[in-house]
C-alpha positions in Angstrom: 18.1 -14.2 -18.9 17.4 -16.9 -16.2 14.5 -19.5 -16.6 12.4 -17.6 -14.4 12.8 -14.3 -15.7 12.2 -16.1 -19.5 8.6 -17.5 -17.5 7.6 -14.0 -16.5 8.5 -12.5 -20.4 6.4 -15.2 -21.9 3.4 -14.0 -19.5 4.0 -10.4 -20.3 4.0 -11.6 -24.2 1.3 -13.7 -23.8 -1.1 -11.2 -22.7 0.7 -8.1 -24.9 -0.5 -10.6 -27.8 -4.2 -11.7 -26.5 -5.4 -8.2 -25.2 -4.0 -6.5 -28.4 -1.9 -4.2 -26.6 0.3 -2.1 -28.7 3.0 -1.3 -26.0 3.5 -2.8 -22.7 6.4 -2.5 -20.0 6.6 -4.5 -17.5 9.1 -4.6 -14.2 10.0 -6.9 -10.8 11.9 -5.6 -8.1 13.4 -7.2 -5.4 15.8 -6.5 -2.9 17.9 -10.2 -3.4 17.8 -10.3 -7.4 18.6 -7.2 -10.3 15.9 -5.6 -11.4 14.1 -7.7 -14.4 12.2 -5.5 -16.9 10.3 -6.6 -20.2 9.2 -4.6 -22.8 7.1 -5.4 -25.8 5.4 -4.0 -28.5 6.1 -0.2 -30.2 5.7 3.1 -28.6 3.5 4.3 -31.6 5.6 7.5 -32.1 9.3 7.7 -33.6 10.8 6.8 -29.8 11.8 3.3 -29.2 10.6 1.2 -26.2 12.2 0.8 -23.6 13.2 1.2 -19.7 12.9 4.6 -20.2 9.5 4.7 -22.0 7.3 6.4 -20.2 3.5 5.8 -20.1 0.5 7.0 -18.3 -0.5 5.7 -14.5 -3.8 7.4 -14.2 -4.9 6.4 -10.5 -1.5 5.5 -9.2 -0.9 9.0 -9.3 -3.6 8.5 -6.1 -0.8 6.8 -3.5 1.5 9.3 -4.3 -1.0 11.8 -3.1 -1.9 9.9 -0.1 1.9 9.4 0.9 2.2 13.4 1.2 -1.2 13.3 3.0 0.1 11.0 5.7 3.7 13.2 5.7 1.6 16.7 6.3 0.0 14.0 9.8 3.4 12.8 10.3 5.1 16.2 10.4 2.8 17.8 13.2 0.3 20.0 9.8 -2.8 18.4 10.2 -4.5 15.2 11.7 -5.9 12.6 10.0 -9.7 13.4 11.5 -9.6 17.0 10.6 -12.2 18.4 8.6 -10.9 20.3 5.6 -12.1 23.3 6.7 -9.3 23.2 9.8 -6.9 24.2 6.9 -8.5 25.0 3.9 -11.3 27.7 2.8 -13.7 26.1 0.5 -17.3 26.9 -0.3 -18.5 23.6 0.3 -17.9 20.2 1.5 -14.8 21.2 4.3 -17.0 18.8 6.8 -15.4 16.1 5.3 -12.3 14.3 7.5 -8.8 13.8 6.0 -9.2 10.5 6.7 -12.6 9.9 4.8 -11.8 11.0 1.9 -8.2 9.2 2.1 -10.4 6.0 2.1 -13.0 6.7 -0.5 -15.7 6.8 2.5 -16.7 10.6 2.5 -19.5 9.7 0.5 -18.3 12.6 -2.4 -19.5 12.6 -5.7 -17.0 10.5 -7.9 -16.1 13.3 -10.3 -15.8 17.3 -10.3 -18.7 18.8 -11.7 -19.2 18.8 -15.1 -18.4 16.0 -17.7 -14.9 15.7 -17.5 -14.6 12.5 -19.0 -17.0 13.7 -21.9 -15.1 17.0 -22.8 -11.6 15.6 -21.1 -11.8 19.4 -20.0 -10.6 19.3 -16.8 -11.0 22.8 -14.4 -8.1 24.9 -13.2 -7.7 25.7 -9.8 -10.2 28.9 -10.1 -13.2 27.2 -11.8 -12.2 23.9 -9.4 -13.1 25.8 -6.3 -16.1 27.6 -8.3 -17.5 24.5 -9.1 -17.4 22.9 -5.8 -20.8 23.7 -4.3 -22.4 22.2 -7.3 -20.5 18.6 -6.4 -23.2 16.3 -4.4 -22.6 14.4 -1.6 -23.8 11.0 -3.2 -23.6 9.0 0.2 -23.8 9.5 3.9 -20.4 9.8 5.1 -19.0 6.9 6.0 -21.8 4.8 4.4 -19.3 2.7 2.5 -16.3 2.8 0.0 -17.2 5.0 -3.4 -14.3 6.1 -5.0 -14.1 9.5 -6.0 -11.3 11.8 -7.8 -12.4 14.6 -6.3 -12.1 13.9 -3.0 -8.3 12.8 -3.9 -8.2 16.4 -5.8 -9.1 18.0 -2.6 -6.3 16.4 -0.8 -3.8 17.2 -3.2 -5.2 21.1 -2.8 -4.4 20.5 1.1 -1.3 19.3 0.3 0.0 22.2 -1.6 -1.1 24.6 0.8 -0.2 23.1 3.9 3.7 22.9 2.4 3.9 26.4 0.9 4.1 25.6 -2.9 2.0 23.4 -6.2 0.8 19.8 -5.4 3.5 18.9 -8.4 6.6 21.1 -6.2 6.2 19.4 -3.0 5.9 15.7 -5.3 8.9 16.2 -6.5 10.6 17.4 -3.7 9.3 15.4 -1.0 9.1 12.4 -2.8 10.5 11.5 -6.2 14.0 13.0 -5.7 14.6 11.0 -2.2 13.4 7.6 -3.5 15.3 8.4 -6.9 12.0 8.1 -9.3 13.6 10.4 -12.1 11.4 8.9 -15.1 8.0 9.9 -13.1 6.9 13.6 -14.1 3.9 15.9 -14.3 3.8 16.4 -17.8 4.6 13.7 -20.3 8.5 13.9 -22.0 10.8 13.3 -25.0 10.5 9.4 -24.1 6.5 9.1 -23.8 4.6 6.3 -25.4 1.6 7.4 -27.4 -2.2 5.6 -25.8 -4.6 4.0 -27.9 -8.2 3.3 -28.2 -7.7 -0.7 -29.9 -10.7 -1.3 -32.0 -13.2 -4.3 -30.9 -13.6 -6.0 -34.2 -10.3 -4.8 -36.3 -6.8 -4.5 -35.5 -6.9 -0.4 -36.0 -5.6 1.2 -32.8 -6.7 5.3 -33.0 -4.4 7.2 -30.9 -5.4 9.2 -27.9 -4.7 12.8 -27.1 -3.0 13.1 -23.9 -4.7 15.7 -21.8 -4.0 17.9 -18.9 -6.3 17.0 -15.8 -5.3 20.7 -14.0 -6.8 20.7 -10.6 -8.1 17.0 -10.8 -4.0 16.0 -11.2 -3.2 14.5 -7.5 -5.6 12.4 -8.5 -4.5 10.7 -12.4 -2.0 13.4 -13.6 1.4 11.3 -13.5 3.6 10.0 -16.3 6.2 7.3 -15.3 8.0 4.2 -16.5 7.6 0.3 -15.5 11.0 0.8 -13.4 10.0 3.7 -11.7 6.6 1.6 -10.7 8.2 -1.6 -9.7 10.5 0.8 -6.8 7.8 2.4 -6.0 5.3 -0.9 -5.3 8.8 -2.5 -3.6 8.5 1.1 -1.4 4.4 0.7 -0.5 5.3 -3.0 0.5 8.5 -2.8 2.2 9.7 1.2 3.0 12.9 0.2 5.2 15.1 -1.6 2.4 14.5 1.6 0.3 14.0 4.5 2.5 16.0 3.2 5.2 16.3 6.6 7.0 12.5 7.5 6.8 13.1 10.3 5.0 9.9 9.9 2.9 7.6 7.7 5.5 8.2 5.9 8.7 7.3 1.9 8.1 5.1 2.4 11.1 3.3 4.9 9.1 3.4 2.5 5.8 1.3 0.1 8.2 -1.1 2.4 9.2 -1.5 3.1 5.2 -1.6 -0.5 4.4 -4.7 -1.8 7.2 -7.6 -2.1 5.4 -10.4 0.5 6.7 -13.3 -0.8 4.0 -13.9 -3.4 1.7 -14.1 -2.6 -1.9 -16.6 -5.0 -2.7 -19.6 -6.0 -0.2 -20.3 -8.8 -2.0 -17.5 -10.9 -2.3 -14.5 -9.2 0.0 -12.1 -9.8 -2.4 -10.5 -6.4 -1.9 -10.0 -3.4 -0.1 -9.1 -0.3 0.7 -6.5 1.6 3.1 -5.5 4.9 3.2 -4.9 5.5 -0.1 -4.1 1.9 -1.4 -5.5 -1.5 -2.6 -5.1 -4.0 -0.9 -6.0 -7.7 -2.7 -5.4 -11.1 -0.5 -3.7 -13.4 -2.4 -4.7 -16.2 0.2 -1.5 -17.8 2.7 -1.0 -14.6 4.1 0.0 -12.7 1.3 -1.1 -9.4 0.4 -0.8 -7.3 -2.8 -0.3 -3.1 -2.0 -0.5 -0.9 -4.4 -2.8 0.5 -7.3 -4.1 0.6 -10.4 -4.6 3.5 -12.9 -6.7 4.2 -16.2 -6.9 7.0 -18.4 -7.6 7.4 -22.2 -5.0 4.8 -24.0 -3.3 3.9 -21.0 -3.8 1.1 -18.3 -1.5 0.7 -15.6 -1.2 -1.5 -12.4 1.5 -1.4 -9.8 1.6 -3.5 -6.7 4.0 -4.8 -3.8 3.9 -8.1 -2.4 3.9 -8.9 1.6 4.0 -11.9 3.5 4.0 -15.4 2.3 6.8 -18.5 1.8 9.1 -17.4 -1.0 8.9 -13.6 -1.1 11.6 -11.5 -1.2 12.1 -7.9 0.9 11.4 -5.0 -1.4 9.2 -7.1 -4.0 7.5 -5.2 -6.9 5.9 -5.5 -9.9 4.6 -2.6 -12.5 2.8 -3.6 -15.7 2.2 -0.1 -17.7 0.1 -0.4 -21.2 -0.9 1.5 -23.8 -4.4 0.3 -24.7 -7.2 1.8 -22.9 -9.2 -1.5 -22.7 -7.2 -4.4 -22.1 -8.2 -5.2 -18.4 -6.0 -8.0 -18.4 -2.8 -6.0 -17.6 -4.6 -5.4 -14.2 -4.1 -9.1 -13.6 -0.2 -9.0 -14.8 1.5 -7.6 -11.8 -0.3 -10.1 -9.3 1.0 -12.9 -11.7 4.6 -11.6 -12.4 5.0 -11.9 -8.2 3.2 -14.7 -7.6 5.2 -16.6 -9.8 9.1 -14.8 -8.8 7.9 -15.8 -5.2 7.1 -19.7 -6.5 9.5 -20.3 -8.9 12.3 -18.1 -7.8 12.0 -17.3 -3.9 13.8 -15.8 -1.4 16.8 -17.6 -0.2 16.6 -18.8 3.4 18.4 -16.7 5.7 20.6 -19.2 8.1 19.2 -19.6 11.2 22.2 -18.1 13.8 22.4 -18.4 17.9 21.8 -15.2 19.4 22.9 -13.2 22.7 21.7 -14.8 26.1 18.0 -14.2 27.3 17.7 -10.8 29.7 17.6 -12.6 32.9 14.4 -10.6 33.8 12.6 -12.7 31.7 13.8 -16.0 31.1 11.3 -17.0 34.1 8.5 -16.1 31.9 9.2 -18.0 28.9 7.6 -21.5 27.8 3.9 -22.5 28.1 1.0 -20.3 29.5 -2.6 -20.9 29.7 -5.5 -17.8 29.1 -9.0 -18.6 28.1 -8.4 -22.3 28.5 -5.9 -22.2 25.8 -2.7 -22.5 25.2 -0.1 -20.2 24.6 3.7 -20.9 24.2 5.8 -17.3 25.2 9.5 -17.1 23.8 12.3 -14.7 23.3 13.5 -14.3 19.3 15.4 -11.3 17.5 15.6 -9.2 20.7 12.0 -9.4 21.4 9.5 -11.3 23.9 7.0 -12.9 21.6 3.9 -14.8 22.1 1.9 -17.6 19.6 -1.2 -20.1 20.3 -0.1 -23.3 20.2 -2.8 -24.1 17.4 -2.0 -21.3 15.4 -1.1 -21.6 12.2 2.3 -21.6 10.9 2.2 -18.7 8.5 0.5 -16.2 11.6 2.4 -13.8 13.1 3.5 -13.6 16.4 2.6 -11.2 19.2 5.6 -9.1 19.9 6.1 -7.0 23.4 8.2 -4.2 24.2 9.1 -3.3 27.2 7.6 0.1 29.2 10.8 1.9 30.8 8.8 3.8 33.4 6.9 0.6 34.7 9.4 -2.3 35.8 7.3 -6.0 34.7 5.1 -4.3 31.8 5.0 -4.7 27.8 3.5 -3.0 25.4 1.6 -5.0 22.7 3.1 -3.7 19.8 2.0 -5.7 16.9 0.4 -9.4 16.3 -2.8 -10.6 18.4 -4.0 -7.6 21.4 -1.6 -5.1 19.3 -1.5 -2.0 21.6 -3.0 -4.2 25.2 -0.7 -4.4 28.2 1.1 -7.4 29.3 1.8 -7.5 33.0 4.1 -9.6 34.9 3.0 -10.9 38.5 6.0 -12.2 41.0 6.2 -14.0 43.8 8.8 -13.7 46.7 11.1 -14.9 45.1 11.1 -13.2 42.2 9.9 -15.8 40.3 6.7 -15.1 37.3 3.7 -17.0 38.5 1.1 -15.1 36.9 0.1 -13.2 34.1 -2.3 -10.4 32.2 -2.6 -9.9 28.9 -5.0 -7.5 28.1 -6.5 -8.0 31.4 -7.0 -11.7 30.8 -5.5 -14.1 33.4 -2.5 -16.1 32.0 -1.1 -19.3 34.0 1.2 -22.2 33.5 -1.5 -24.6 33.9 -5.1 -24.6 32.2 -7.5 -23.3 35.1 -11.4 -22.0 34.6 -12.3 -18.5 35.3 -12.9 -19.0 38.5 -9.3 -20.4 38.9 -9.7 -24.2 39.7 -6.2 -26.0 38.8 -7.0 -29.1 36.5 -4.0 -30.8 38.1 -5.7 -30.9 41.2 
């Protein structure tokens, strides 16, 4: 094992030890380094741990579900701002938008009615749809974030009927066969680690009974292991390197997923929510994707890792427990990658000269001034790009793409004034003198709005 990998086992047995966990699994992936995996503790039945152990995620089951949401918008079946009711016949509640309840902002009651969590009794599809009028509307839509299972059960119902077939069919096939997630199942299997309830003031750990959450599953139903998790983190953070083709999402559509739409917290922002995912800043530009998950004798957390000095493409982590109350696995993953990226980061790619600037813009490039500030405009990758001359290192760039229909206009299409128009202003000879960036003036020299030249 290398030094760093020996760093992140000592932090998985570390906390296996302090938070009395019976069994924890733990993975990194990365696109530059082998997979690193940890495993400590014993599975609590006659099955050894493992890779292959499988435990309970609880919640992350919920970004699965949102991925086939976003697939059903990206395939032409529904848009993200229908109601329910477009597609689905339900005796309550059909109001509410795809995109509300994708966000935990519908304002829907947390649970399906009934104590589920008291009786772990969860409904069938029949008594689901039954029950559905007597769910409450806790909040206003779109009051703020308050998560709710049910909504994510609803969107799993969508799901399954918009593709013709179970919320668990179109998983499998849509999903888990083309990103090659063979230990994550419905139901748990032969290699399944039992979940405990650890006692608070002994060192007795009383097993818990797994249970079948029927028509709540697209919300908490899923079994999986630590490797499984860590590919599927590396997929929320960075979907090119392992679905290259798109065949599960577009990267674009990953994005969209990934922008946070509300905080989780109002208090202290220290979190929030996409479509579908958490999202925790790690500070320097770095985000953490992903999700964690809870259910009796299980704690799970599974998150990707973007931006930042030192991280690697396709970086994962999965920590996967089985102790119902040891909060600080949550912490793990965030750990595990903050420390790979530190002590073991990305090589640097060698910088290489590229093809010659299109001569239709090699006029335009250098210093510009908008605003009264300064902005330097350049041509890198294949790509005209635009930064502040006072911004920060680790901000990105804005990038332009050419419109083929109108010659001397770009397209915003991501960075500062993503989606604006930049237009290109010539003189007789051909030559860019002026510019507008989302309708904003831009010049080579610094001028007021009412364009006096401070050179004069």
């Amino acid at each position: 094992m290398t030094p760093v990998g020996d760093r992140l086992s000592r932090m998985v047995r570390q906390v296996q030890a302090q938070a009395r966990v019976p069994a924890v699994a733990a993975a990194l992936h990365r696109a530059d380094r082998p997979l690193w995996t940890c495993e400590v503790g014993e599975t609590g039945n006659d099955t050894t741990l493992g890779p292959e152990t499988a435990f309970r995620i609880g919640s992350v089951t919920k970004t699965f579900t949102a991925v086939l949401t976003v697939q059903c918008r990206d395939d032409g079946l529904l848009d993200l701002d229908d109601p329910l009711e477009r597609h689905l016949d339900l005796p309550a509640h059909g109001e509410l938008t795809v995109r509300r309840l994708l966000s935990h902002t519908a304002g829907l009651q947390r649970e399906p009615y009934g104590d589920v969590w008291d009786t772990l009794r969860a409904p069938d599809a029949e008594a689901f749809l039954a029950d559905l009028a007597r769910a409450e509307r806790v909040l206003p839509t779109g009051r703020r974030y308050h998560y709710s299972n049910l909504g994510m059960a609803l969107l799993g119902r969508l799901v399954g009927h918009l593709r013709g077939g179970t919320w668990a069919e179109v998983l499998a096939e849509r999903v888990l066969t083309p990103l090659g997630l063979t230990g994550t199942t419905v139901a748990p299997g032969p290699t399944a680690a039992t979940g405990f309830l650890v006692d608070a003031y002994s060192d007795e750990a009383h097993p818990e009974q797994p249970t079948d959450f029927g028509a709540i599953g697209p919300a908490a139903q899923l079994w999986s292991t630590a490797t499984d998790m860590a590919r599927w983190a590396a997929f929320l953070a960075d979907p090119a390197a392992l679905d290259p083709d798109g065949r599960v999402l577009a990267p674009t559509t990953l994005d969209e997923m990934r922008w946070p739409l509300t905080v989780t917290d109002e208090t202290v922002w220290s979190g929030g929510f996409g479509l579908g995912l958490i999202l925790v800043p790690q500070g320097d530009r770095v985000v953490h994707v992903g999700h964690d998950g809870a259910m009796p004798g299980f704690l799970a957390a599974v998150y990707g890792r973007r931006g930042g000095e030192g991280t690697a493409g396709a970086m994962g982590a999965a920590v996967l427990g089985t102790s119902g109350t040891a909060a600080q696995l949550f912490e793990l993953p965030h750990r595990l990658l903050a420390a790979a990226a530190e002590h073991d980061p990305a090589d640097t790619v060698p910088w290489r000269p590229g093809p010659p600037t299109p001569p239709e813009v090699r006029g335009l490039l250098g210093r510009w001034w908008g605003e009264g500030f300064e902005y330097v405009f350049s041509w890198h990758d294949g790509a005209l790009r635009a930064r502040g001359s006072d911004d920060p290192a680790g901000r990105p760039p804005a990038v332009f793409a050419p419109l083929p229909d109108r010659p001397d206009v770009y397209r915003t299409v991501s960075g500062r004034e993503v989606g604006e128009l930049l237009r290109l202003t010539r003189d007789a000879s051909g030559a860019v003198v002026r510019m507008h960036w989302a309708t904003y003036r831009f010049t080579r020299h610094q001028e007021t709005f009412d364009r006096y030249d401070f050179r004069a």
